[in-house]
VOBA-1610 file (N, C-alpha, C; in pm, whole numbers, padded with zeros to 5 digits, always signed):
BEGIN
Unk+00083-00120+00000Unk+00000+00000+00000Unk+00087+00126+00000Unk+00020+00240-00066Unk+00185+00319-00077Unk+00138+00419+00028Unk+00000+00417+00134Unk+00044+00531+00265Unk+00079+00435+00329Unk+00141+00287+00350Unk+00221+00240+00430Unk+00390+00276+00370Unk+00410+00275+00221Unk+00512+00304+00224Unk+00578+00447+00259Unk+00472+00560+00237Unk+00494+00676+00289Unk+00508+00718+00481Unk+00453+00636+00483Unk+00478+00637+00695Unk+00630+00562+00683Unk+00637+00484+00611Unk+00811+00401+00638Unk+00884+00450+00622Unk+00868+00564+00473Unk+00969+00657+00464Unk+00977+00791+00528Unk+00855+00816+00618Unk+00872+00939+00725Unk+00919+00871+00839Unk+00895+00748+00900Unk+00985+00748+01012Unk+01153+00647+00973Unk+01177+00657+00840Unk+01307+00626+00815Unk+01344+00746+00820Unk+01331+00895+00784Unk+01391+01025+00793Unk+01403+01063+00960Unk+01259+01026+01030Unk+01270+01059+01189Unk+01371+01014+01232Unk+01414+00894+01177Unk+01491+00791+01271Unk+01654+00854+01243Unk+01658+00885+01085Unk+01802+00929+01065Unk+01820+01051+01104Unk+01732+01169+01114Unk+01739+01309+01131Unk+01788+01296+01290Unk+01712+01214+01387Unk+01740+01199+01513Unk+01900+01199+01557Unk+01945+01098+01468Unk+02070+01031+01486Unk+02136+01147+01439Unk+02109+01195+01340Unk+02220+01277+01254Unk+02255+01436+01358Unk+02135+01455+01419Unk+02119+01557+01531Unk+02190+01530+01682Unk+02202+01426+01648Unk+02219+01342+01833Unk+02361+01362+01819Unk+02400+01339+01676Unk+02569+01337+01679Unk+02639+01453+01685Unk+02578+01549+01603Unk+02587+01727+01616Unk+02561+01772+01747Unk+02498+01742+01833Unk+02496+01769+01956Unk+02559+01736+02062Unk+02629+01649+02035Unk+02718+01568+02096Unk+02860+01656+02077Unk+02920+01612+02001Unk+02999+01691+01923Unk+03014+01845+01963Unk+02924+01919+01932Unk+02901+02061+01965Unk+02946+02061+02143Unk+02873+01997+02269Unk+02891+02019+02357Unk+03017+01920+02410Unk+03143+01853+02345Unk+03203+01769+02388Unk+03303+01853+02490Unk+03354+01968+02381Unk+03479+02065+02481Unk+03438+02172+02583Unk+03274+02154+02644Unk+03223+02239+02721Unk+03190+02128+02846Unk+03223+01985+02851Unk+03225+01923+02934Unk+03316+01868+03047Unk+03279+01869+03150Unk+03394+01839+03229Unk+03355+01737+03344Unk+03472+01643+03387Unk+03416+01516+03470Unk+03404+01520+03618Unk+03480+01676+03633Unk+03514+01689+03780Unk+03490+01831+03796Unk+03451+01872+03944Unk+03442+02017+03952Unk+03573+02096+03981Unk+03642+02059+03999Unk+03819+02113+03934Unk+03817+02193+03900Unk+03767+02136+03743Unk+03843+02160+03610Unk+03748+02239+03576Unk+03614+02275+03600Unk+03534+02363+03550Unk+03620+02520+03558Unk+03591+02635+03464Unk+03585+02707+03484Unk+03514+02807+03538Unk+03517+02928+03618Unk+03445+02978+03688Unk+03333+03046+03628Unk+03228+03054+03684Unk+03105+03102+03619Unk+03057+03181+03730Unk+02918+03239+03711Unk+02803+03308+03822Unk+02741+03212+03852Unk+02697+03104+03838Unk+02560+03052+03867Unk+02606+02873+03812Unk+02550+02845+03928Unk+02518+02697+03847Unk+02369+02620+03826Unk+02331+02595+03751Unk+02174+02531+03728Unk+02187+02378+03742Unk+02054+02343+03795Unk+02040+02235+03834Unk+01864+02221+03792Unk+01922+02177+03677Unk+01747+02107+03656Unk+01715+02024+03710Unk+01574+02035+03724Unk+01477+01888+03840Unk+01499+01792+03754Unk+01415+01692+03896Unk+01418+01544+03829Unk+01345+01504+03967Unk+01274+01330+03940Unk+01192+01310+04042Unk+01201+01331+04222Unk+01157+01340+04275Unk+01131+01347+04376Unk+01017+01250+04416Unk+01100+01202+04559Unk+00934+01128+04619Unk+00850+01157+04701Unk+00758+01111+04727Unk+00633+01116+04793Unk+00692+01209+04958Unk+00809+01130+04967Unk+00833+01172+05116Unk+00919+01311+05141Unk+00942+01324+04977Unk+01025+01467+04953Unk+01201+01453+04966Unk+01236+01276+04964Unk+01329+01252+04910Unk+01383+01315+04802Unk+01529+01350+04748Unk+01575+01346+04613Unk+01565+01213+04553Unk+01490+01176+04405Unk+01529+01094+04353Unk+01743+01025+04370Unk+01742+00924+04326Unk+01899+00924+04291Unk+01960+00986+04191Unk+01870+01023+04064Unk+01913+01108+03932Unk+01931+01268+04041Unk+01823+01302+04113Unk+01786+01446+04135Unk+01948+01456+04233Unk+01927+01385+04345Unk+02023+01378+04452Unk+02236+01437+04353Unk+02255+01297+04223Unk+02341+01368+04183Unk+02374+01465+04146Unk+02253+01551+04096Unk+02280+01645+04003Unk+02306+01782+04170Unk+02216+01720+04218Unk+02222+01816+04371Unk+02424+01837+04400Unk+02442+01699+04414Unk+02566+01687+04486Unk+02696+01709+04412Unk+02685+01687+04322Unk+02752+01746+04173Unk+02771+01896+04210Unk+02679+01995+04190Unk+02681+02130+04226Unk+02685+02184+04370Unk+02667+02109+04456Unk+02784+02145+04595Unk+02888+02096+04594Unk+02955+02036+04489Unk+03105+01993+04502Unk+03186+02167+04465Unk+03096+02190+04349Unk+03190+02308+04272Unk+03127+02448+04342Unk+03015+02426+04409Unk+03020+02559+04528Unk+03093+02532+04628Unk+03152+02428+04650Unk+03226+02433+04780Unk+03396+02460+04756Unk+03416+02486+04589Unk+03536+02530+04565Unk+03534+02700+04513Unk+03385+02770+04517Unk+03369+02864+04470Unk+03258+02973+04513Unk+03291+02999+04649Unk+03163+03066+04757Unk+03122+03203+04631Unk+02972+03188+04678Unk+02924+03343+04634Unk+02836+03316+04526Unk+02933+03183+04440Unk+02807+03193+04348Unk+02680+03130+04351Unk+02589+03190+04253Unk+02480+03152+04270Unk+02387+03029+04219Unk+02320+03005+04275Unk+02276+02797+04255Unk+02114+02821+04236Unk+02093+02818+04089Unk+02006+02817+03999Unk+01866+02690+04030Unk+01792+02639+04110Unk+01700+02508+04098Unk+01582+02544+04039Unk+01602+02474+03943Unk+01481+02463+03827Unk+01418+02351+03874Unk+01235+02342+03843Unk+01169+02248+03822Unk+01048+02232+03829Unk+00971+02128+03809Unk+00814+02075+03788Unk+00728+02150+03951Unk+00650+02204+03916Unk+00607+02238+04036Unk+00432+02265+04043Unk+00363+02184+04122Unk+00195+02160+04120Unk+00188+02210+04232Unk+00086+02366+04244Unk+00034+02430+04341Unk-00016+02328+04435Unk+00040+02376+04525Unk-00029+02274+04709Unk+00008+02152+04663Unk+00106+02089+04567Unk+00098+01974+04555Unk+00266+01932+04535Unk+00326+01827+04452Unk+00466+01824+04383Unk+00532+01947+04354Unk+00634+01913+04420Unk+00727+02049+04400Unk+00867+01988+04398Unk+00932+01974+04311Unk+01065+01976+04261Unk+01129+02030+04388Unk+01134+02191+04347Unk+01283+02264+04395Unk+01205+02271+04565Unk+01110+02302+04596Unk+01088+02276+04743Unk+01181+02167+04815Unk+01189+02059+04776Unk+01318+01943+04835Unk+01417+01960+04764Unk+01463+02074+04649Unk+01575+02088+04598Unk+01621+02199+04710Unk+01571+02291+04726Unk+01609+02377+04761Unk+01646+02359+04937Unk+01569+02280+04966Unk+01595+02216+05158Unk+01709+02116+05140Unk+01711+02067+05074Unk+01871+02008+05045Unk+02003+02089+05029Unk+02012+02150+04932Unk+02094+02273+04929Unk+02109+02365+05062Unk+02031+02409+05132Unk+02043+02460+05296Unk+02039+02345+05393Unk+02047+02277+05369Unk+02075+02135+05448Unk+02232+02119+05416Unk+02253+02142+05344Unk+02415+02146+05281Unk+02526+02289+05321Unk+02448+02379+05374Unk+02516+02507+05426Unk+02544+02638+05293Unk+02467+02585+05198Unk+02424+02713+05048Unk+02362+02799+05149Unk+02433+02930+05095Unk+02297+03028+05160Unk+02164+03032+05103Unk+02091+03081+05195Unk+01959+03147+05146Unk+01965+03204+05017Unk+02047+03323+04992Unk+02060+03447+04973Unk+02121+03391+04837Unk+02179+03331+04818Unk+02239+03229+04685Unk+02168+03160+04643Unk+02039+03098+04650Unk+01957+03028+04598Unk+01825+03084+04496Unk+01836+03059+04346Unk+01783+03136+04312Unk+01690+02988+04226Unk+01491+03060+04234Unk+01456+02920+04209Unk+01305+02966+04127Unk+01297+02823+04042Unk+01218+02855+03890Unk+01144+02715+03954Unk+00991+02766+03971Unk+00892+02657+03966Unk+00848+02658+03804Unk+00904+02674+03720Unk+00792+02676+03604Unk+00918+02574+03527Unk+01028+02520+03568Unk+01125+02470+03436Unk+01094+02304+03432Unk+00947+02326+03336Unk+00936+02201+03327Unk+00976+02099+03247Unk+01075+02169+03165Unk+01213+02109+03043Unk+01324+02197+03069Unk+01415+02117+02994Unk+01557+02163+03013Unk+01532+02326+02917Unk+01467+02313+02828Unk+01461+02431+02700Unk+01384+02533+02811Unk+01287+02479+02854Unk+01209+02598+02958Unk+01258+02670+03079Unk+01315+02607+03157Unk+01421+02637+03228Unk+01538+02760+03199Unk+01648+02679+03071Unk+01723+02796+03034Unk+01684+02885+03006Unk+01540+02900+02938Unk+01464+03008+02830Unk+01428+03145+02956Unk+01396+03049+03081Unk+01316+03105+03182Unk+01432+03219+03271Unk+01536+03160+03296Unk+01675+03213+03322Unk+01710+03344+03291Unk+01753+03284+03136Unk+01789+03364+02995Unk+01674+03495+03033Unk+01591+03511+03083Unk+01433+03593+03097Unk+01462+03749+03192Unk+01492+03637+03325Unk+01493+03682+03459Unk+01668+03739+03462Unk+01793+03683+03428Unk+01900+03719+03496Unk+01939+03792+03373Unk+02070+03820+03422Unk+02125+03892+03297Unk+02281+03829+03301Unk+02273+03725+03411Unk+02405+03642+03397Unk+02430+03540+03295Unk+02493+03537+03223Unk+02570+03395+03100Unk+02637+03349+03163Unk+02757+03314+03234Unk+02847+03200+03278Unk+02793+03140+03358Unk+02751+03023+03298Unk+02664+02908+03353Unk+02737+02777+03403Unk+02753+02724+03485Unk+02777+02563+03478Unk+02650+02508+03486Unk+02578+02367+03411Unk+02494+02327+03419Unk+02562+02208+03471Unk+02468+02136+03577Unk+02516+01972+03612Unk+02396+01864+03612Unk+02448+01752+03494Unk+02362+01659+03501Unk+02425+01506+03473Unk+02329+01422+03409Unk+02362+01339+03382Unk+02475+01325+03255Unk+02507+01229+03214Unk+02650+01246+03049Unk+02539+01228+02936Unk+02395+01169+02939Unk+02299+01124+02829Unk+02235+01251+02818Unk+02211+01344+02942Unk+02140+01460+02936Unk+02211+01615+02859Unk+02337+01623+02932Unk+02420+01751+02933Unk+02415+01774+02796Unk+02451+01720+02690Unk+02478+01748+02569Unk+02393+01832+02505Unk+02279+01780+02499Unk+02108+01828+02518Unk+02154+01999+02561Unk+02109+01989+02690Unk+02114+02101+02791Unk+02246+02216+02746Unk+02378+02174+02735Unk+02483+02270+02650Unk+02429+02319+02569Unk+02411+02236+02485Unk+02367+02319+02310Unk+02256+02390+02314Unk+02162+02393+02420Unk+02021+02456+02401Unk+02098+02573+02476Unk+02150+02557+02562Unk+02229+02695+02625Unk+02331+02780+02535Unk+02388+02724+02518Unk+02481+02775+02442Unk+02439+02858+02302Unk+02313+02752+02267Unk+02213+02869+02116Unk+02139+02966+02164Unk+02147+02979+02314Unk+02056+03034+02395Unk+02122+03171+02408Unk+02285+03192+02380Unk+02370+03321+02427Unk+02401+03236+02564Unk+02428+03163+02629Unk+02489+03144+02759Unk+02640+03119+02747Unk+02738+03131+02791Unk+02898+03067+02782Unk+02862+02942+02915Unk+02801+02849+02846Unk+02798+02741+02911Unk+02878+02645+02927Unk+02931+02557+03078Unk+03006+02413+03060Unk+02901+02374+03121Unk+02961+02215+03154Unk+02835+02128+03217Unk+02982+02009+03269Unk+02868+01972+03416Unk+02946+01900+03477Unk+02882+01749+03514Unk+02961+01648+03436Unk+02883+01514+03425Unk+02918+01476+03596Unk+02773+01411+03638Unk+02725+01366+03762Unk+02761+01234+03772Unk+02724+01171+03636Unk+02680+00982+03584Unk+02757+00929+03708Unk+02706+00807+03742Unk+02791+00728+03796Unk+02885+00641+03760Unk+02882+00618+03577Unk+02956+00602+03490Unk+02963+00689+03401Unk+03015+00774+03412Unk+03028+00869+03253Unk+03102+00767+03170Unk+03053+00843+03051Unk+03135+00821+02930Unk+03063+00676+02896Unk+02960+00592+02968Unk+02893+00468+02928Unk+02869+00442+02784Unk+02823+00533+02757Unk+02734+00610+02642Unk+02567+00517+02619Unk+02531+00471+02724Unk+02377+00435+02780Unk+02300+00579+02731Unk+02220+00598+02693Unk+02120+00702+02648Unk+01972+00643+02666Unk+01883+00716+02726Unk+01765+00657+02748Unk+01707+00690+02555Unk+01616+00607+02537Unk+01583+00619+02405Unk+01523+00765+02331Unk+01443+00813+02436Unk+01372+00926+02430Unk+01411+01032+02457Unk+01578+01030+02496Unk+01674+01182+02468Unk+01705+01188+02294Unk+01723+01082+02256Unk+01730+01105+02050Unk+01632+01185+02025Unk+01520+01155+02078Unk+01356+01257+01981Unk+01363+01393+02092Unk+01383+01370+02234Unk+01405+01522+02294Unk+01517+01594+02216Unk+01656+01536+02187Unk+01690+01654+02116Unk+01691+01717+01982Unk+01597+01621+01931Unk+01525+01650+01770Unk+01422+01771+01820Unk+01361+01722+01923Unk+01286+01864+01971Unk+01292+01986+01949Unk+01417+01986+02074Unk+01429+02113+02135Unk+01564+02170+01961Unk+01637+02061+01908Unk+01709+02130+01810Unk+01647+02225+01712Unk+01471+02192+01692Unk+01374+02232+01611Unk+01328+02327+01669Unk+01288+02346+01799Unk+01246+02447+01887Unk+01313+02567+01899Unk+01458+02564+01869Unk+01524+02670+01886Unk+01553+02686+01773Unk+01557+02648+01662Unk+01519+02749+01480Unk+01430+02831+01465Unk+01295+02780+01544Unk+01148+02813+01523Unk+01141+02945+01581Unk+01216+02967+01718Unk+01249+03054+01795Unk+01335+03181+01745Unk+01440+03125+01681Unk+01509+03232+01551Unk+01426+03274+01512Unk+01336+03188+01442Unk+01303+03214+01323Unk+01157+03339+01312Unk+01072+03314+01399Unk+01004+03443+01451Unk+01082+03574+01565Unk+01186+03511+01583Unk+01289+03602+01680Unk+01145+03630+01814Unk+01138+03520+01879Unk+01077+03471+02015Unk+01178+03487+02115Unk+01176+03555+02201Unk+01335+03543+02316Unk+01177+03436+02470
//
């Protein structure tokens, strides 16, 4: 039937455009990455996008690294400021509420904690930032399947972004399946954004 052969040949293009994007993105954010908070260079701010949380207001184990990741490199660099982005349901789920009691559980000031209930993607988040501050030197810290993602949307964003891998194996190169089509996304999202000149 030829609208079966026409769906085969739209998701043979999805499938290669994905890949062909995944590798450009990769690539693009390789020399803005770093494995240790060392070696980062100094910035204003570090962001920390959400990730689950439980019922009891635990950090997930994804959320917890990305937490502990960015008190490694505030604890080599007082003053600056610690960005928590995330999912947040009035009277209900709240991300940075247990992001942010962690971080002062950790001895971050108050006064350094700067926090986005609305970053309910990595693209929304930076966009949301990019909005409110007028700071660019960013460290972002996440996972090694995520960061790449998160660089390049920053970095098209105007940020002088690095990113600091959390993984408990970096360099695995494990990718959950559904970061290939997120960064077909957000790579499309931010042309579209050019392209009507949307800030």
């Amino acid at each position: 039937m030829a609208w079966l052969k026409t769906l085969g040949a739209f998701a043979l293009i999805l499938v290669l455009s994905a890949w062909i994007i995944n590798a450009y993105v990769v690539v693009k954010a390789k020399s803005h990455t770093f494995l240790n908070a060392e070696s980062v260079p100094v910035v204003e701010a570090v962001i920390v996008p959400g990730a689950s949380v439980y019922r009891s207001g635990k950090l997930s184990p994804v959320l917890r690294q990305r937490m502990e990741g960015a008190l490694r490199y505030l604890a080599l660099h007082k003053g600056v400021k610690l960005v928590l982005s995330g999912h947040a349901i009035p009277r209900g789920y709240n991300e940075t509420v247990a992001m942010a009691e962690f971080a002062r559980g950790n001895a971050v000031p108050a006064e350094d904690i700067l926090i986005d209930e609305r970053g309910r993607s990595t693209y929304v988040t930076l966009l949301n930032f990019r909005r409110a501050s007028p700071i660019r030197r960013v460290l972002i810290v996440s996972q090694d399947y995520h960061l790449p993602r998160a660089l390049y949307v920053a970095r098209s964003m105007g940020f002088e972004a690095e990113g600091l891998v959390v993984s408990e194996d970096p360099g695995s190169g494990s990718i959950p399946f559904r970061e290939y089509f997120t960064r077909l996304k957000d790579f499309v999202l931010l042309r579209i954004s050019r392209w009507f000149n949307a800030d």
